[in-house]
DOLUM-536126 format. One line per field, with one value per residue (C-alpha): residue number from 1; residue in one letter; x, y, z; chain. Coordinates in steps of 0.02 Angstrom, whole numbers, m for minus. Each point is the difference from the previous one (the first is absolute). Layout:
n = (NUM;...)
res = (a;...)
east = (X;...)
north = (Y;...)
up = (Z;...)
chain = (A;...)
//
This chain:
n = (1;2;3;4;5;6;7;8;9;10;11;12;13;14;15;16;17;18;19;20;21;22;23;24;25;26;27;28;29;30;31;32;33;34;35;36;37;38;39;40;41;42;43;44;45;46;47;48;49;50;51;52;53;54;55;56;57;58;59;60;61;62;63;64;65;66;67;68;69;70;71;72;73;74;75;76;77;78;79;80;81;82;83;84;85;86;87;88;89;90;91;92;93;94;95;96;97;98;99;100;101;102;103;104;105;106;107;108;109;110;111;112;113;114;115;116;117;118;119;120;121;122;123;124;125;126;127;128;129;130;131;132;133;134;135;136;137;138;139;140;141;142;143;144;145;146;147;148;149;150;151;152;153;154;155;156;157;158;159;160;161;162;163;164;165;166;167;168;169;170;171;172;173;174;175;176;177;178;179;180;181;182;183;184;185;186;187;188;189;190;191;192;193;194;195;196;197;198;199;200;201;202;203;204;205;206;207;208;209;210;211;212;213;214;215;216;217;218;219;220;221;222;223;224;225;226;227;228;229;230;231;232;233;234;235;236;237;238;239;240;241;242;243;244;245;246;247;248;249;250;251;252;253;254;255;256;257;258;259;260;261;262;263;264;265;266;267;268;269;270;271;272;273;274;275;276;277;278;279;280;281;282;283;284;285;286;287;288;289)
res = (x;x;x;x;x;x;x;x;x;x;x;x;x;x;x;x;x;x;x;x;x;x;x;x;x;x;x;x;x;x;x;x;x;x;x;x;x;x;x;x;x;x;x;x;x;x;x;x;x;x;x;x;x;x;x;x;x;x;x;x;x;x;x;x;x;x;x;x;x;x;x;x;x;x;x;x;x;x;x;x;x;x;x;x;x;x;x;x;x;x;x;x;x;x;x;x;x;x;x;x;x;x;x;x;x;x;x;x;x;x;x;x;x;x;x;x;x;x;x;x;x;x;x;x;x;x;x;x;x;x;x;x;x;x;x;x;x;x;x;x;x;x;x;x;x;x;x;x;x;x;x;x;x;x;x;x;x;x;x;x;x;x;x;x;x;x;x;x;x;x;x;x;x;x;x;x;x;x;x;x;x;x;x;x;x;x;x;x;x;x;x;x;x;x;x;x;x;x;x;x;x;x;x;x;x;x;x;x;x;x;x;x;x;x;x;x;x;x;x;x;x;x;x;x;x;x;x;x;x;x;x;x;x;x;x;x;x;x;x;x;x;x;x;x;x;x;x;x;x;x;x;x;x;x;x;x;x;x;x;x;x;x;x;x;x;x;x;x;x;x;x;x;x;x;x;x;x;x;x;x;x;x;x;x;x;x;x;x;x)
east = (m14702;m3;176;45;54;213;m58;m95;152;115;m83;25;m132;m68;162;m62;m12;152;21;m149;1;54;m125;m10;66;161;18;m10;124;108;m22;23;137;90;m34;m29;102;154;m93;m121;m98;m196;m72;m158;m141;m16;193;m31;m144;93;145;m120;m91;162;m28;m189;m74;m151;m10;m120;93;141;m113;m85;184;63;m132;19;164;m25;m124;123;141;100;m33;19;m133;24;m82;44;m125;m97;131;24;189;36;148;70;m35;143;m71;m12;194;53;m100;83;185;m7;m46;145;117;m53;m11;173;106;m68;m26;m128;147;35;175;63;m100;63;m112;m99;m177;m112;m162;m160;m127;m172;m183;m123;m183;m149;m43;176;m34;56;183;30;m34;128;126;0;21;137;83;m33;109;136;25;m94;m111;m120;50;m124;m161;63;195;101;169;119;187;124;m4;m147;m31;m193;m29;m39;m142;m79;7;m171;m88;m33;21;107;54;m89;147;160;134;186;144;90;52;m82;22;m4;m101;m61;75;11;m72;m165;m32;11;m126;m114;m4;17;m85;153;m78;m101;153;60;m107;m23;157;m39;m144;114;102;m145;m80;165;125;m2;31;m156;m98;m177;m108;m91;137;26;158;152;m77;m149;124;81;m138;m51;177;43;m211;50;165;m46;m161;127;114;m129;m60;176;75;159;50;158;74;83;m184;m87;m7;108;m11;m112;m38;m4;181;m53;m124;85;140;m170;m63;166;15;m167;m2;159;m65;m171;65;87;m151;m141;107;m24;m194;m33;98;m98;m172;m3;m69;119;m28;80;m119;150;42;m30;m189)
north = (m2632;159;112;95;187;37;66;m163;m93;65;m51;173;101;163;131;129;180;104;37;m102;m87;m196;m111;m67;m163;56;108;m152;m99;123;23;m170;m9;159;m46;m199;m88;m84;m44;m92;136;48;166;36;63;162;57;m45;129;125;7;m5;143;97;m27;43;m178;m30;m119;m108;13;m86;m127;m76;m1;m93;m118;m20;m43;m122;m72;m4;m76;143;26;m116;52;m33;37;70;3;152;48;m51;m7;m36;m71;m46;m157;m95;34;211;m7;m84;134;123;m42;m25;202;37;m101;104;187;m21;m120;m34;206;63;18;m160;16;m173;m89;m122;m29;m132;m26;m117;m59;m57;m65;m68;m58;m3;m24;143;m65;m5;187;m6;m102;114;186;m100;m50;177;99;m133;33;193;m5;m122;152;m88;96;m94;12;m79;m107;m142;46;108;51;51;85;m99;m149;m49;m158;m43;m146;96;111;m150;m85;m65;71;m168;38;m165;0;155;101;m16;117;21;108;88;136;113;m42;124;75;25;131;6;187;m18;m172;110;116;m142;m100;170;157;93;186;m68;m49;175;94;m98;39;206;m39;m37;143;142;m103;m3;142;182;m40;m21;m172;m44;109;m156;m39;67;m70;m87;m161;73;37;m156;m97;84;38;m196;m47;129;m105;m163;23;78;m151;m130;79;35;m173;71;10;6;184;4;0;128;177;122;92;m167;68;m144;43;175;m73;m139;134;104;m158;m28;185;m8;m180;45;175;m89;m121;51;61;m101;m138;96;37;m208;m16;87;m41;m182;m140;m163;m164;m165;m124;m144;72;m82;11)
up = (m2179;67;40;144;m34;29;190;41;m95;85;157;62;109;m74;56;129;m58;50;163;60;171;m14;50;181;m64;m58;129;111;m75;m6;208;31;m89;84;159;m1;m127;55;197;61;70;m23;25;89;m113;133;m45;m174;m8;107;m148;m139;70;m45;m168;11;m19;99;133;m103;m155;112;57;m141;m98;160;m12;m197;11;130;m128;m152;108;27;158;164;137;207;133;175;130;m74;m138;m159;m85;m175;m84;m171;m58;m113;m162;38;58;m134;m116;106;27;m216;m2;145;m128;m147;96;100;m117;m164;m24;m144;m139;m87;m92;23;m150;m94;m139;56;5;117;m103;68;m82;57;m80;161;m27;7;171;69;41;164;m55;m142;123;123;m150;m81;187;13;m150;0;196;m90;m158;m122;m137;m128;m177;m83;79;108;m7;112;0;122;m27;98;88;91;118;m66;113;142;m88;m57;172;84;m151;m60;m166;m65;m175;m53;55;m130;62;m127;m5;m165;m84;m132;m182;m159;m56;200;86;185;m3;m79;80;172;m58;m75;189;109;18;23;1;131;108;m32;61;147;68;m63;99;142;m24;m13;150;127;m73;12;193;55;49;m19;105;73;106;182;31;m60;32;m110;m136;12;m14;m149;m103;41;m75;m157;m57;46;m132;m113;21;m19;m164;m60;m121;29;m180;m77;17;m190;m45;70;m42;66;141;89;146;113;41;69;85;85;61;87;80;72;63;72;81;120;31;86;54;186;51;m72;102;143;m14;m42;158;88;m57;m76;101;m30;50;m27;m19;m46;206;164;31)
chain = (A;A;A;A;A;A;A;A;A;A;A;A;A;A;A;A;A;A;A;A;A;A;A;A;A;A;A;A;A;A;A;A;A;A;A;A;A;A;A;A;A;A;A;A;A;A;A;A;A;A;A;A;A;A;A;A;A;A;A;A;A;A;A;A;A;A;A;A;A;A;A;A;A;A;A;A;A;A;A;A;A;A;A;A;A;A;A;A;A;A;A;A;A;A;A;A;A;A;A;A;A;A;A;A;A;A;A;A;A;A;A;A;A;A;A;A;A;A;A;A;A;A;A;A;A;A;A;A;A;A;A;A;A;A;A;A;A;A;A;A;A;A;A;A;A;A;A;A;A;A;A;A;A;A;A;A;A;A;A;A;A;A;A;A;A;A;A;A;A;A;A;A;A;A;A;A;A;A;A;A;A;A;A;A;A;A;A;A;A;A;A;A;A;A;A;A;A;A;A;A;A;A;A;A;A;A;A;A;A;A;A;A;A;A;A;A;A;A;A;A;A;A;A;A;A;A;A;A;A;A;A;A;A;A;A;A;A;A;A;A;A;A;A;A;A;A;A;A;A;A;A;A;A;A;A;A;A;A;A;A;A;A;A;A;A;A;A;A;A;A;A;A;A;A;A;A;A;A;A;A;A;A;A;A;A;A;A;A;A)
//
């Protein structure tokens, strides 16, 4: 039986090289959920474009990712007459409103642990590949990190029935609660399940990337550098476990960071509101015909 390597574990994506642009994906998440989550609204493909184009993604870059994400279920698609408006489906703004919770309220600096860990453990078969990619991008969102083949851990307290929900996975799930016990320490089993140098220097990533008060030069506007600040720390978020403060180094820099993202979110914001006023196509399709 082979065994994946701690990236493929993890069920992490190879991280971007600093200062790279995010892929259109994330980029469109992170639109839709801007400008979308919380209404019922579509936007037309045209308007989509239009803002993209501000970030210098190509019109057929925008298309096929439109269409992809119609085809993983991320996406609603409807017509009218000769235009085509897109919405987010359930699954997406669930996905979504989780990040909102975690960038606006949860915050990147966790100081409130109380010593408790949330295990997982799980023995899928070889050809269960596509269960166990879904199960470890799951538990990766949820703060989990693999510390040894076929069990995770979590700090804190984590509800597990969700991330095993319409998985089908039955009894091969086990999920328990506790404390450590001597001789483990709660500092080295961190380091064992997380790649904590790698969390680091995500958020200096961050930091080279949006400080020194200047913004990406692929943006045009504020609605460019919206798009793209809000793509930067939602990545950072969804890689981050949110690990005990009392743990990690000094100086952690996701503090710092946080504190820029803030700075920089309410400075675009007024008008990147604005310019999406201006330029985005909505349409109800929940509306009268």
């Amino acid at each position: 039986m082979t065994h994946p390597d701690p990236a493929q574990e993890r069920g992490q994506e190879p991280a971007a090289e600093c200062g790279a642009p995010p892929r259109p994906q994330s980029l469109m998440l992170s639109f839709f959920g801007i400008h979308v989550l919380g209404t019922s609204t579509a936007l037309s493909s045209a308007s989509v474009i239009d803002a993209f184009a501000r970030v210098a993604v190509r019109e057929d870059a925008v298309r096929s990712t439109l269409t992809r994400m119609v085809g993983r279920g991320l996406l609603a698609r409807h017509r009218r007459g000769r235009r085509m408006y897109f919405s987010l489906t359930s699954r997406a703004a669930a996905v979504l409103a989780d990040g909102q919770e975690r960038i606006w309220r949860t915050g990147a600096v966790n100081r409130a642990w109380d010593g408790t860990w949330t295990l997982i453990s799980f023995s899928l078969p070889e050809s269960w590949r596509r269960e166990r990619h879904d199960l470890r991008s799951r538990l990766v969102w949820a703060g989990f990190g693999p510390l040894q083949n076929g069990l995770w851990v979590a700090p804190g307290r984590v509800d597990v029935a969700p991330l095993a929900a319409g998985l089908g996975l039955g009894d091969r799930i086990r999920a328990f609660r506790g404390e450590v016990a001597a001789p483990t320490e709660a500092g080295p089993l961190l380091r064992a399940a997380f790649d904590i140098d790698a969390i680091a220097q995500g958020y200096r990533g961050f930091l080279a990337r949006w400080g020194g008060g200047s913004a990406p030069a692929e943006a045009r506007d504020d609605l460019g550098r919206q798009l793209l600040l809000h793509t930067d720390w939602l990545d950072l978020v969804r890689r981050d476990p949110h690990l005990p403060a009392e743990h990690l180094p000094e100086q952690w820099p996701a503090a710092r960071a946080e504190e820029l993202f803030r700075e920089l979110a309410h400075r675009f914001e007024p008008e990147a509101s604005r310019t999406a006023h201006e330029i985005l196509d909505r349409w109800d399709p929940t509306g009268p015909a």
